[in-house]
C-alpha positions in Angstrom: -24.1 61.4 5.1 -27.2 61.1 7.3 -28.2 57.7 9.3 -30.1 55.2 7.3 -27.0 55.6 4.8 -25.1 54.1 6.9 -27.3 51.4 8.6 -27.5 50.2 4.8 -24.1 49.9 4.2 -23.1 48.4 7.1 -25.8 45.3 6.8 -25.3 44.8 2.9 -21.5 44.4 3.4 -21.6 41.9 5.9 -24.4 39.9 4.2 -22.5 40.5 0.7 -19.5 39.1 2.5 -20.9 36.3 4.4 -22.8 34.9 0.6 -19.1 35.4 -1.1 -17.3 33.2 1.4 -20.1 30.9 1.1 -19.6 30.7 -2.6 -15.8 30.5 -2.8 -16.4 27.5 0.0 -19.2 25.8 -2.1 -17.2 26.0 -5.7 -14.4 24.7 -3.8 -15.5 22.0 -2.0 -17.6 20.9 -5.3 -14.4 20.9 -7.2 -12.4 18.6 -4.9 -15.5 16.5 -4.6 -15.3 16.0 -8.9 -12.0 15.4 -8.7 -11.4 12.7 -6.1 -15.1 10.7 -7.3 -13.9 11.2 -10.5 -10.2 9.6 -10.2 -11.7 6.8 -7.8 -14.5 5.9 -10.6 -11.8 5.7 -13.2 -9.5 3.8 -11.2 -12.7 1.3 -10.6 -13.3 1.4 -14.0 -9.2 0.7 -14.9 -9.0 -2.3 -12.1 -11.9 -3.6 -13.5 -11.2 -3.7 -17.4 -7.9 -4.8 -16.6 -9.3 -7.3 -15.1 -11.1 -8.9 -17.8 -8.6 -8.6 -20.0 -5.6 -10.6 -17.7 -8.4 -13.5 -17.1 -8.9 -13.7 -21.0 -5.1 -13.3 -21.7 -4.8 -16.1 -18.6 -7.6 -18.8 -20.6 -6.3 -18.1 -23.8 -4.1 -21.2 -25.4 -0.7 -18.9 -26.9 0.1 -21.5 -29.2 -3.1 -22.5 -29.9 -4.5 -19.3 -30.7 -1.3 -18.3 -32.9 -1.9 -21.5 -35.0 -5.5 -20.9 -35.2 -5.0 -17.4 -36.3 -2.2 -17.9 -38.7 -3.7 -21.2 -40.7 -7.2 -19.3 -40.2 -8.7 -22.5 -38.6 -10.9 -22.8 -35.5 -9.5 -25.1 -33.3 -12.1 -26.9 -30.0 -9.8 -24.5 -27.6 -10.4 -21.5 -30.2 -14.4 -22.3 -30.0 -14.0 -22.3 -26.1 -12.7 -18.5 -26.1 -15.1 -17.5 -28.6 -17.9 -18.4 -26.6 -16.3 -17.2 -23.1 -15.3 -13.7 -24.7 -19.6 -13.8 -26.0 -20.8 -14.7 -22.1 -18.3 -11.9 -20.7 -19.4 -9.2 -23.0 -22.7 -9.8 -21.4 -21.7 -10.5 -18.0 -19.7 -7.7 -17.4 -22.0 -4.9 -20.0 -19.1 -4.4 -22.1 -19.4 -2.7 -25.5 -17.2 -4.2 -27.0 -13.9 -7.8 -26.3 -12.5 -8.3 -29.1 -8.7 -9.4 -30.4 -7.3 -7.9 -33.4 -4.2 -7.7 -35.6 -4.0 -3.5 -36.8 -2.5 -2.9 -40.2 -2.2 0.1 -41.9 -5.6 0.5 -43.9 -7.6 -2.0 -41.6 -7.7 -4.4 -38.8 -8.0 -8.3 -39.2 -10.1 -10.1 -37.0 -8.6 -12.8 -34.6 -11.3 -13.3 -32.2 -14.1 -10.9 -31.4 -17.3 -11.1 -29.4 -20.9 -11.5 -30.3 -23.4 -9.9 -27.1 -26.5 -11.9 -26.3 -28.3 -9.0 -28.6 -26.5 -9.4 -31.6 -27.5 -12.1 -32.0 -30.9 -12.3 -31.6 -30.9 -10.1 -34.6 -29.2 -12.8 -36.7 -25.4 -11.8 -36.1 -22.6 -14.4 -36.1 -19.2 -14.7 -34.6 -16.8 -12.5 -37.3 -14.3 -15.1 -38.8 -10.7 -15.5 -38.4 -8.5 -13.1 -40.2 -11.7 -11.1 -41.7 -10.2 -7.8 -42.4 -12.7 -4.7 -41.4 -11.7 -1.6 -43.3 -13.5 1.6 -42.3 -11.2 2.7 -38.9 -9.6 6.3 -39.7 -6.2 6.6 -40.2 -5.1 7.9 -36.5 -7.1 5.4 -35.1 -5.2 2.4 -36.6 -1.8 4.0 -36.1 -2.8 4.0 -32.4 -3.6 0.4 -31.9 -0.7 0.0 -33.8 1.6 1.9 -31.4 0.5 -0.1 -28.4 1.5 -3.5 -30.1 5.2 -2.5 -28.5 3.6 -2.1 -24.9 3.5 -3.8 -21.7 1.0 -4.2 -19.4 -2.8 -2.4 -19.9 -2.9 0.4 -21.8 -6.3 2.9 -21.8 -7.6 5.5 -23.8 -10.6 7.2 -25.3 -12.2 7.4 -28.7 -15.1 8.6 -31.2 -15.3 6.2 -34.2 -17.4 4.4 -36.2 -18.7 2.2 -33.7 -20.0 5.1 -31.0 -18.0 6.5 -28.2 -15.8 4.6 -26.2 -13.6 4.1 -23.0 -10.9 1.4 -24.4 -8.5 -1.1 -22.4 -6.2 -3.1 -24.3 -3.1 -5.3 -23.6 -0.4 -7.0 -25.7 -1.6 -10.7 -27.0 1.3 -12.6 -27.6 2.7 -16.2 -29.1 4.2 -18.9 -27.5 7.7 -17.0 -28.3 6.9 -14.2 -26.1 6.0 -12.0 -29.6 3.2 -9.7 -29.9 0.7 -10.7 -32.9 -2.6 -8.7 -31.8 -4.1 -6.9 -28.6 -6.7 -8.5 -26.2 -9.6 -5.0 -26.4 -12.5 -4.3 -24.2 -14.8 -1.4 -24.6 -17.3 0.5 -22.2 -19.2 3.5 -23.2 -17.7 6.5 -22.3 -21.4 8.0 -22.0 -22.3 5.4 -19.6 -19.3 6.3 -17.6 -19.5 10.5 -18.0 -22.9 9.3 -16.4 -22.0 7.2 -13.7 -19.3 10.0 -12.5 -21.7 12.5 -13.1 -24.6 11.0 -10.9 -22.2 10.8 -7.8 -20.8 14.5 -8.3 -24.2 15.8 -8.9 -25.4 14.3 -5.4 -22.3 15.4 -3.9 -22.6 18.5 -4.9 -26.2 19.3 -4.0 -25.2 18.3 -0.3 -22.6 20.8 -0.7 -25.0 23.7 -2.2 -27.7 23.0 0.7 -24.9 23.1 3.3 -23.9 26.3 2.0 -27.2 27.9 1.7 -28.1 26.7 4.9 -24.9 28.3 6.0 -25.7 31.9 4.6 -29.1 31.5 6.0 -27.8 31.3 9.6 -25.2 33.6 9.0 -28.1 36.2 7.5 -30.2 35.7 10.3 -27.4 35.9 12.9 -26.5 39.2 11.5 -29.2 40.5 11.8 -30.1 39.3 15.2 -26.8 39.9 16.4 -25.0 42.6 14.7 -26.5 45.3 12.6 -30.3 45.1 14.5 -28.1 45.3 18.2 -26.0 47.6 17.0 -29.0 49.9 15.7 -30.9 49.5 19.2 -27.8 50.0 20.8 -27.0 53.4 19.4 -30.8 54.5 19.9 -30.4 53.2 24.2 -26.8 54.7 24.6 -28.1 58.4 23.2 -31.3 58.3 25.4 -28.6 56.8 28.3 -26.1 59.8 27.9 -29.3 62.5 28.4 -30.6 60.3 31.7 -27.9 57.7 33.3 -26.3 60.5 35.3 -26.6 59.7 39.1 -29.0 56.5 38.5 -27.8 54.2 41.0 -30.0 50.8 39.5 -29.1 50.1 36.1 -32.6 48.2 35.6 -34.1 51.6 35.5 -33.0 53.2 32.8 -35.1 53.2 29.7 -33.1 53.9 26.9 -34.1 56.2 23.6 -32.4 57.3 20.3 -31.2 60.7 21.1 -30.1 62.8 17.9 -26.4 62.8 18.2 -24.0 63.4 14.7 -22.3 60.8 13.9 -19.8 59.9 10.6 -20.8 55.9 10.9 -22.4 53.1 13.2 -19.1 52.2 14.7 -18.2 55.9 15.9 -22.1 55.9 17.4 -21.4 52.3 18.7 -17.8 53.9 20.4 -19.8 57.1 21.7 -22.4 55.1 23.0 -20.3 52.0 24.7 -18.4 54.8 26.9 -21.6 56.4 28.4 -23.2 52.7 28.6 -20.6 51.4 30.8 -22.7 49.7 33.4 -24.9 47.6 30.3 -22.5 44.8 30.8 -24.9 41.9 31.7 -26.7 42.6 28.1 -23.7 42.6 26.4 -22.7 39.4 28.1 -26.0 37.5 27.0 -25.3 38.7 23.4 -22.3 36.9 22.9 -24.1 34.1 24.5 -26.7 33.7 22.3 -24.4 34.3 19.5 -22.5 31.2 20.9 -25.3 29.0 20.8 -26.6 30.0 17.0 -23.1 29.7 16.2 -23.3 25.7 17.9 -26.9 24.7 16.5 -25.4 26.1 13.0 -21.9 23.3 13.4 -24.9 20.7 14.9 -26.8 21.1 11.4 -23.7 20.9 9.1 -22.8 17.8 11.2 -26.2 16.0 10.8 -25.7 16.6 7.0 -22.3 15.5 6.7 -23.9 12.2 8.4 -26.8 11.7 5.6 -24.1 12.0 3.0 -22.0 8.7 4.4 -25.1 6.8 4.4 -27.0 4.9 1.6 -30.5 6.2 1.5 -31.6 2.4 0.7 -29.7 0.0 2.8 -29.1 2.5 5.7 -25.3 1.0 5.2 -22.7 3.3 4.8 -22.1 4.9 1.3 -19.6 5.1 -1.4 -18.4 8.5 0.2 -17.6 6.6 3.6 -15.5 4.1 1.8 -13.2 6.4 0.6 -12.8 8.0 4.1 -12.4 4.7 5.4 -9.8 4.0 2.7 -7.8 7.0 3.7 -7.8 5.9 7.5 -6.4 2.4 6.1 -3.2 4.0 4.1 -2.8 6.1 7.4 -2.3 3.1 9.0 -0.4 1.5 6.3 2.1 4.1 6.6 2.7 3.9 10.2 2.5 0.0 9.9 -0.4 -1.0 12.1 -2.7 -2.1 9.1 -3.9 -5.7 9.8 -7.6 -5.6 7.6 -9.1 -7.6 5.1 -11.9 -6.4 2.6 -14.8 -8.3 1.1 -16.2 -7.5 -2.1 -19.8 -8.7 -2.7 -21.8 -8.4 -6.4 -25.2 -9.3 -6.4 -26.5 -11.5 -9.2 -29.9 -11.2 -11.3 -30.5 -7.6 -10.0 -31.0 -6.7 -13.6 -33.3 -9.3 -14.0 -35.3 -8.8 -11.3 -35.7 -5.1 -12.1 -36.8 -5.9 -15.8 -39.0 -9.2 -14.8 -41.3 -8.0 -11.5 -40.1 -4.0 -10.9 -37.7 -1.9 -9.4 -39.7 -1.6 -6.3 -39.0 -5.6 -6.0 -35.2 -4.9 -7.1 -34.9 -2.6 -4.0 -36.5 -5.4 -1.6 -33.4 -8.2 -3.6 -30.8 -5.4 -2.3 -32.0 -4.3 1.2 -33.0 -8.2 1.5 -29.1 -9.5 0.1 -27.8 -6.6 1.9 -29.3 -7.8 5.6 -27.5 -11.2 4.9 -24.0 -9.6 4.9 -25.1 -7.3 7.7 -26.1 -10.6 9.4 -23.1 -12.2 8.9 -20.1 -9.4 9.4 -22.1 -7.9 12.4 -18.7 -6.2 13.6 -17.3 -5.3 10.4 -18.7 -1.6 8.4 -20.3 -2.2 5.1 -20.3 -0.2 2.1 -23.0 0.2 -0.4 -20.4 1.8 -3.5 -22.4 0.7 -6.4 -26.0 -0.4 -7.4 -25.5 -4.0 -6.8 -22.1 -3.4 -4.9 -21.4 -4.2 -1.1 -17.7 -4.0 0.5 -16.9 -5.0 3.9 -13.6 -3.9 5.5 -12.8 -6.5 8.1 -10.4 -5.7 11.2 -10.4 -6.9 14.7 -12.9 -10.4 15.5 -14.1 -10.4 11.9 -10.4 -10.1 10.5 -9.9 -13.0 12.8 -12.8 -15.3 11.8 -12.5 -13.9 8.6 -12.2 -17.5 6.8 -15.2 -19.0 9.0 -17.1 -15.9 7.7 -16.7 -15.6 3.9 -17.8 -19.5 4.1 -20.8 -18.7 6.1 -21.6 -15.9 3.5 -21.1 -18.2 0.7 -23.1 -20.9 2.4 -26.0 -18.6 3.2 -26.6 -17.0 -0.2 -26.5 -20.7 -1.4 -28.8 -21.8 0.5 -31.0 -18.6 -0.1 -30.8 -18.9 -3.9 -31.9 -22.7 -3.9 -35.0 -21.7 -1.6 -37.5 -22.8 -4.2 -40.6 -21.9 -1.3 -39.4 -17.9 -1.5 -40.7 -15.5 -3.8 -37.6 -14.9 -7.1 -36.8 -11.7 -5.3 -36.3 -13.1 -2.0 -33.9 -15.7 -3.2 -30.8 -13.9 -3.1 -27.3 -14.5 -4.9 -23.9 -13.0 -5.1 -20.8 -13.6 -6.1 -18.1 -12.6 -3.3 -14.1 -12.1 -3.1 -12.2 -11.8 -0.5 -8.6 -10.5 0.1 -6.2 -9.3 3.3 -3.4 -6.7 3.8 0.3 -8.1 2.8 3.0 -5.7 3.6 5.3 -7.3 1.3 3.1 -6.8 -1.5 0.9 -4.1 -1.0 1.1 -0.3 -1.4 -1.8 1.0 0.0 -5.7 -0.4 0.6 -6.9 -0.1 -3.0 -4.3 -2.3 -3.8 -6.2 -5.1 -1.5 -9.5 -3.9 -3.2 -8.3 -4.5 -6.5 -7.5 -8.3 -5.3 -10.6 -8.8 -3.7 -12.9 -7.2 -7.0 -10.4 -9.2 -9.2 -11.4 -12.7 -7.1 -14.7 -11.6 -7.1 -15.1 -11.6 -10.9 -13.1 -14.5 -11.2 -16.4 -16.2 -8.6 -19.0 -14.8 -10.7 -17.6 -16.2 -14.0 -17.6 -19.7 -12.3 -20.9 -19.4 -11.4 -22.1 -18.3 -14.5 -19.9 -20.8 -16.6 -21.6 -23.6 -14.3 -24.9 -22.6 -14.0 -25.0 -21.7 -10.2 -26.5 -18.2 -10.6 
């Protein structure tokens, strides 16, 4: 085996090595990264259907409705839900909120929504007790099965109607007995997509990490390893044939003599005993391999920081919120938790993105988002969703936390009935608001989930009075 044989072998193993750790790291990390977005966007998605359906199980009339369904009448309370169940389905982009009795060859109608585009094309609100027929078989049998449950049930489907991501819950009489389930649909595309967007960013963070890993660890090889090594063996062979008697290291110029060798490391051994005195270069070797090694953590840091911020707002990001959320349960368990959150949705985004631009949508968020900045000054905030803010309140903001939330409400009043400001400088939101009980409480999503759910409870009073 002669010399450049082994030079080859011993750079291509350490870069071969050095890409396959990088690999195994990257297809890690990106798999824990699908996993926990994608639990915490279904659990979202979960807290928020259920949602709906307890306030439209909460609004409905038992008796009422059982009456109305059975002597297939509308009554004025019966008109009241069918035209809240056609805002929400709107309101909240649902696919589908509807309530239905399942039989064994179709479903009959009980009360079921109409969207803003439905009927513009001429639809009506489906009558009561209209049976629909075209549900397959397996289909029926499973709405039938949850008509013994408790609590919200979820599952998905393909049918008929497109594919879907279903809630449903148990709709029951006066007596306490189920008649029909309370259904709301989302499409499952829509969230596939929404999961999707957040891994995909994720993950490219993750990828250019890692390739900005192998590249430093390429180059450090190089620099550090195989090329010193290679120089090394070619100063140690002209140092055995000239270092006898030299009294001042500095002299010595050092040349490749042509010694036989089996590999680099026996040449590197043969030449580290005759180059005893060549400490002070060694020394500034591991040095500089020190400081690549630092500027290489510096660069990985500086990324990790770009991920926890929102590109838009400069606020921090959905990522950071679930970091933060895991520094909340830590404190949960060792009970020193004392926190609030604040949930804020903007209103009219949608509009303002279909009416004047997306470039004047970005100006509503970064313009709503100063507002909250303005008023929890001490507090983080979390951009988690397009027109979705959280604040987690502790220390003086958890103690003014009542003065605050009615300063926030105040101002966003104030800036939504600014007729002098341009539509997308008058901002509105709908906010909830809800603080850490021990007694009740298992862990900070649990808080969350109170704070979205008084949140949506806010946005359909403003919307059922006008004030949006």
């Amino acid at each position: 085996m002669n010399e450049n044989h082994y030079k080859k072998k011993i750079q291509q193993t350490m870069i071969r090595g050095s890409i396959l750790f990088a690999v195994i790291l990257c297809v890690s990390l990106s798999t824990a990264v699908y996993l926990m977005i994608s639990r915490a966007l279904y659990d979202r998605y979960d807290a928020s259907l259920a949602n709906v359906l307890e306030y439209v199980n909460d609004e409905i009339d038992a008796e009422d409705m059982y009456k109305c369904f059975t002597t297939r009448t509308r009554s004025e309370k019966y008109d009241r839900i069918q035209a809240m169940l056609n805002d929400m389905v709107d309101d909240f982009d649902l696919m589908y909120l509807y309530i239905l009795q399942p039989h064994d060859k179709y479903v009959e109608n009980i009360c079921t929504a109409t969207s803003e585009a439905e009927r513009a094309e001429g639809e009506t609100d489906m009558t009561i007790g209209q049976k629909v027929y075209g549900y397959p078989e397996e289909e029926l049998k499973r709405y039938a099965s949850y008509m013994d449950s408790e609590g919200v049930s979820y599952f998905e489907e393909s049918s008929t109607w497109g594919d879907c991501y279903t809630a449903l819950m148990p709709l029951k009489d006066g007596d306490g007995n189920t008649y029909g389930l309370i259904c709301a649909d989302i499409e499952i595309n829509h969230l596939h997509k929404v999961v999707w967007t957040y891994v995909a960013l994720s993950i490219s963070i993750i990828i250019l990490i890692c390739a900005l890993f192998i590249a430093v660890m390429i180059t450090w090889i190089r620099n550090n390893v195989t090329g010193p090594i290679l120089e090394l063996e070619k100063s140690a062979r002209s140092f055995a044939d000239k270092s006898h008697n030299i009294d001042d290291i500095r002299n010595l110029d050092f040349d490749a003599p042509d010694i036989h060798t089996q590999n680099e490391v026996q040449s590197l051994a043969e030449a580290i005993d005759k180059m005893s005195g060549d400490i002070k270069r060694y020394v500034n070797g591991i040095m500089t391999a020190e400081a690549r090694a630092e500027t290489a953590a510096e660069k990985a840091e500086t990324m990790t920081a770009i991920a926890l911020q929102d590109a838009l707002t400069h606020v921090k990001s959905k990522a950071a919120y679930l970091l933060k959320e895991e520094e909340l349960n830590h404190k949960i368990s060792d009970g020193t938790a004392e926190f609030g959150i604040v949930m804020v949705d903007l209103n009219n985004l949608k509009k303002i993105n279909d009416t004047y631009g997306h470039d004047k949508g970005d100006e509503y968020i970064t313009g709503s988002c100063r507002m909250i900045c303005n008023v929890y000054c001490h507090s983080p905030i979390y951009r988690v969703g397009g027109d979705e803010f959280i604040v987690v309140l502790e220390g003086r903001d958890y103690a003014d936390r009542e003065k605050l939330y009615e300063q926030l409400g105040s101002d966003f009043v104030k800036s939504r009935k600014s007729a002098d400001r341009d539509p997308w400088n008058r901002y509105s939101a709908a906010g909830g608001m809800a603080v850490f009980d021990s007694r009740s409480d298992r862990d900070a999503d649990d808080v969350f989930k109170r704070a979205d759910a008084e949140m949506y409870r806010d946005k359909t009073n403003m919307k059922s009075s006008g004030n949006v």
